[in-house]
N, C-alpha and C positions, 0 to 999 in steps of 0.2 A: 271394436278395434280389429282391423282387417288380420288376417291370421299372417305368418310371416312364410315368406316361400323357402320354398323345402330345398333348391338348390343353393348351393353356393354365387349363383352366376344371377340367380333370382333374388338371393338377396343385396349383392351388389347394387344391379339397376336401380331396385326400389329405392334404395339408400341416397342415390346421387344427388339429388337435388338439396339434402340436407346436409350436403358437404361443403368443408372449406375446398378453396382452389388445390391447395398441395393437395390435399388428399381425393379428391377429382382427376388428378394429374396420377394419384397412384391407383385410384379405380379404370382408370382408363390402361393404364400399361398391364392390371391384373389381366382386365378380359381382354385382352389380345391373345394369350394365352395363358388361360385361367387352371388350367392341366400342369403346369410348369410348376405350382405354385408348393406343393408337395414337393420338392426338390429344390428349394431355397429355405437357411436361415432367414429369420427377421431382419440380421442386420445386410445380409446377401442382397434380399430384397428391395429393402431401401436405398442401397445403393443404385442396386440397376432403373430403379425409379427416379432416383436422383430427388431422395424425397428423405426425410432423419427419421430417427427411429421412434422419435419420440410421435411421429406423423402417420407410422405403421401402426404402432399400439392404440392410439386414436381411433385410428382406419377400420380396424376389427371390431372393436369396444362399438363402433358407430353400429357394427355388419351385426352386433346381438351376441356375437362368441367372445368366453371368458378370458380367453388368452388366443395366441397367432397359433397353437399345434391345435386348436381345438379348431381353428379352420379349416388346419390342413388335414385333418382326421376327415373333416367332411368332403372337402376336395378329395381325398384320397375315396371317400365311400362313392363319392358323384362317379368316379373314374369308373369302377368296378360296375356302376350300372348301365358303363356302355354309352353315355353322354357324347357324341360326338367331338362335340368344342373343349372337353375335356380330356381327347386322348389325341388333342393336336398339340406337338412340340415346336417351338418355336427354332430346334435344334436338328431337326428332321429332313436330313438331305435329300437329295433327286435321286442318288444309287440305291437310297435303301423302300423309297414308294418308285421305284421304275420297272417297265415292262418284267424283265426277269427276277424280279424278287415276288410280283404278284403271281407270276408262272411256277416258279417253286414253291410257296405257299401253298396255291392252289391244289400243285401236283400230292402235298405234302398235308394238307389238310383230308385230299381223298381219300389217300391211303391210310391214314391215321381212321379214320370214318370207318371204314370201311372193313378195318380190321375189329373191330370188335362187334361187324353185324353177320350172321348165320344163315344161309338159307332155311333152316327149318324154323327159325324167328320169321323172319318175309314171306314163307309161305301161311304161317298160322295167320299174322295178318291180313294177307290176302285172302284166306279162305273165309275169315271174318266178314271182308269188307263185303264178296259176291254174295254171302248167303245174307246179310243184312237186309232186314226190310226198309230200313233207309239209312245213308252216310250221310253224316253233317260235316263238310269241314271248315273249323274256323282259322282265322288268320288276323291279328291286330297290326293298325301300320305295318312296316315293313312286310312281317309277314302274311299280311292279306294278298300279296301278292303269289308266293307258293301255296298259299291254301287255292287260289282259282287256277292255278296253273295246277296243281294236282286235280284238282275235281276234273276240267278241263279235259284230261289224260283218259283218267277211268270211265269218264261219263261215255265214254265210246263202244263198253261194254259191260256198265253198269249202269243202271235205270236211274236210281231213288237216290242220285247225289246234288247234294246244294251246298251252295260254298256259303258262309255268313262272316261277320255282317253282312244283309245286301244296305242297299239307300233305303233309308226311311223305317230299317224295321227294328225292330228290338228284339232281344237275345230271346226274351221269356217267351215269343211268339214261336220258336222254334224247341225250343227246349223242355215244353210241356207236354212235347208227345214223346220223349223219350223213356225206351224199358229196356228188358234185355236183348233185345231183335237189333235194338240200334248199335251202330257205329260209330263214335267220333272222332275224331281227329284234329291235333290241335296244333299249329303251328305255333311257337313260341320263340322266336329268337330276340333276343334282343334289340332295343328294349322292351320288356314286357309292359302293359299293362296290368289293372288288378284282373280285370276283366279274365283274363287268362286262366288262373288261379280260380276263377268263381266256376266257370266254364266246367273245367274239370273237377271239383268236387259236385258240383251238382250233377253232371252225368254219372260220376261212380255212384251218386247216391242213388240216379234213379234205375241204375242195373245195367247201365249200356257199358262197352268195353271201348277202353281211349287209348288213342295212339296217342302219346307227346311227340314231338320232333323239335328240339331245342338244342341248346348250345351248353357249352363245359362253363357258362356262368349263372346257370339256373341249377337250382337246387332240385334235388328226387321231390316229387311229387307222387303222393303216396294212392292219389285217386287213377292214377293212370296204369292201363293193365300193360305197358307195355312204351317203351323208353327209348326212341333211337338221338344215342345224342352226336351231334354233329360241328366237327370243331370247323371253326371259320378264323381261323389267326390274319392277320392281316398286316400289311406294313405300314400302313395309313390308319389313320382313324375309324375307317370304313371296316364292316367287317368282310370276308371273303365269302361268300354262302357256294363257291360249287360245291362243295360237298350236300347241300343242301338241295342242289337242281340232280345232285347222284342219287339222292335216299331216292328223290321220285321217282327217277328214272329207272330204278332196282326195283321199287314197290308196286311202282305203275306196270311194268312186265309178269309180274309175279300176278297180280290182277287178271291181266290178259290171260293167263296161261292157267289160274284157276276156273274163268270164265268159259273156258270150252267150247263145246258147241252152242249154247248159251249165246254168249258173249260174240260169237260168229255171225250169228243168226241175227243179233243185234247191229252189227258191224254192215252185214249189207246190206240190213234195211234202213240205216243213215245213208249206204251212197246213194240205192234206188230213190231216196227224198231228197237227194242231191241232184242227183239228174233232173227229177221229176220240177226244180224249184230255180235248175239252172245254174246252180251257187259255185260251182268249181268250174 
């Protein structure tokens, strides 16, 4: 027996086909905005479906949950893991996702960020990172993209950084050379993977020191020597990450400026390969 899916919206779908019409009629009005459903009574519900209650009770009973709060418990837990189609309201006006609400967010997310990071926190990291015999940094979905964009940064005066996943490889190819010389760095923001979580207890296990970089909906992570957390509130369902293009842009400087002469030296022998290759 195939196992049942783990979201609310997953078990929906599955369910359709073994529905009567009403209640077809009320799976389809759920996932249109399946986020909403935490904020309607059963008989609320019903109504707005144009569907009885006795239709609704069925409706759930079909979906595998004991009663309607025992749905919305789960909707309610879907929500908090950041589900997109979960944190859309069907109530959500154009003032409150328009230009100037992302603009004070944004503004309001960096200074909230930002106030609780130190330069003498940014500098122990960055001294970490130049003295490392090699940086690893990961990124799952979304954040696969600020893990390349950070390695990206550094790689310009640091040698031994790799950003992972790349295509085709596996985690354990990279992560069995790790000790205490290494570095990692783990991009986590919502949603996570498990993979996240495995990442970092196995480098704390094998002695390397971890950066997290995550969001106010992950939990302390106890394998991680070092925690920048980064709010992204957002008026949309999306979340807002500049604060998240700021940690690099603070961490990625802080790099440079522990890199020295070093890191100089580094610097102009990538243009003189730029000249020499024609690239700029």
């Amino acid at each position: 027996m195939p196992a049942k899916p783990r979201s609310f919206v997953g078990r929906v779908r599955a369910t359709m086909d073994a529905l009567s019409a009403t209640e077809r009629r009320l799976a389809e009005f759920v996932l249109e905005f399946p986020g909403d459903l935490a904020s309607y009574t059963a008989a609320e519900l019903g109504k707005l479906a144009n569907v009885s209650n006795a239709t609704v009770s069925r409706f759930f009973r079909h979906l595998g949950y004991s009663s309607y709060e025992e749905a919305r418990r789960h909707v309610r837990d879907d929500k908090k893991d950041g589900a997109a189609l979960l944190l859309t309201g069907a109530d959500a006006g154009q003032d409150e996702q328009g230009v100037a609400a992302h603009a004070q967010l944004g503004i309001a997310n960096l200074t909230r960020t930002f106030a609780e990071l130190s330069d003498a926190m940014l500098d122990e990291i960055a001294g970490a990172v130049v003295g490392a015999q090699q940086v690893l940094v990961f990124g799952f979905r979304s954040s696969q993209a600020f893990a390349s964009y950070f390695r990206w940064q550094i790689l310009q005066v640091v040698e031994r950084v790799i950003a992972l996943p790349g295509p085709g490889e596996t985690l354990g190819e990279h992560l069995v050379g790790l000790d205490r010389k290494s570095v990692v760095i783990v991009f986590g923001l919502r949603r996570r993977v498990p993979q996240t979580d495995a990442v970092i207890e196995y480098a704390a296990r094998a002695g390397a020191r971890v950066l997290y970089v995550t969001d106010r909906s992950s939990p302390a992570r106890a394998g991680a020597t070092w925690t920048i957390i980064c709010e992204t509130s957002a008026p949309g369902p999306l979340d807002n990450h500049v604060a998240v293009l700021g940690v690099c842009g603070a961490l990625a400087t802080k790099v440079f400026q522990q890199a020295s002469s070093q890191g100089r030296k580094r610097l102009s022998g990538i243009e003189s390969a730029h000249d020499a290759l024609g690239e700029m």
